[in-house]
C-alpha positions, 0 to 999 in steps of 0.5 A: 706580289711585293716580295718578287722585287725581293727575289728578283733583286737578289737573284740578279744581285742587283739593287733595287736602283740597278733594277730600275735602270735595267729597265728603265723605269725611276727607282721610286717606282721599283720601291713602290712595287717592293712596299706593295704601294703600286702592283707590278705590272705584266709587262715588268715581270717578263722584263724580270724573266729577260733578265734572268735569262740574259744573266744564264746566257752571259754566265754560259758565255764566261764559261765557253770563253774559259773552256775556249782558252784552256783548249787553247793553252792544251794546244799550244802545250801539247800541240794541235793533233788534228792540223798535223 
């Protein structure tokens, strides 16, 4: 179960200090879990899932905000065909 600090850290490219403030626990209690000393709890992998999930959303957000602006320039370049 220690390895999940591992992937889960280098998956988000988070530190494991970053992890820990993400969810609010000390950093020593995240080197815990990554040595194997404490388990990880239940509550803290569904945390990990959040993140994850929330990392897919911002980067779908950046990329609608990308397509959202160069439909804009295309608009502005050629022109709004469907408002004339």
């Amino acid at each position: 179960m220690s390895n999940i600090i591992k992937e889960i850290t280098k998956e988000l490219g988070l530190t494991q200090k970053q992890l820990a403030e993400h969810i609010g626990v000390k950093e020593d209690t995240v080197s815990q879990w990554a040595r194997g000393i404490n388990p990880v709890p239940k509550w803290a992998l569904k945390m990990f899932d959040l993140l994850k999930k929330e990392q897919k959303y911002q980067s779908l957000e950046a990329d609608l905000d990308k397509m959202a602006s160069i439909v804009s320039d295309l608009k502005s370049v050629y022109g709004d065909k469907n408002n004339q």
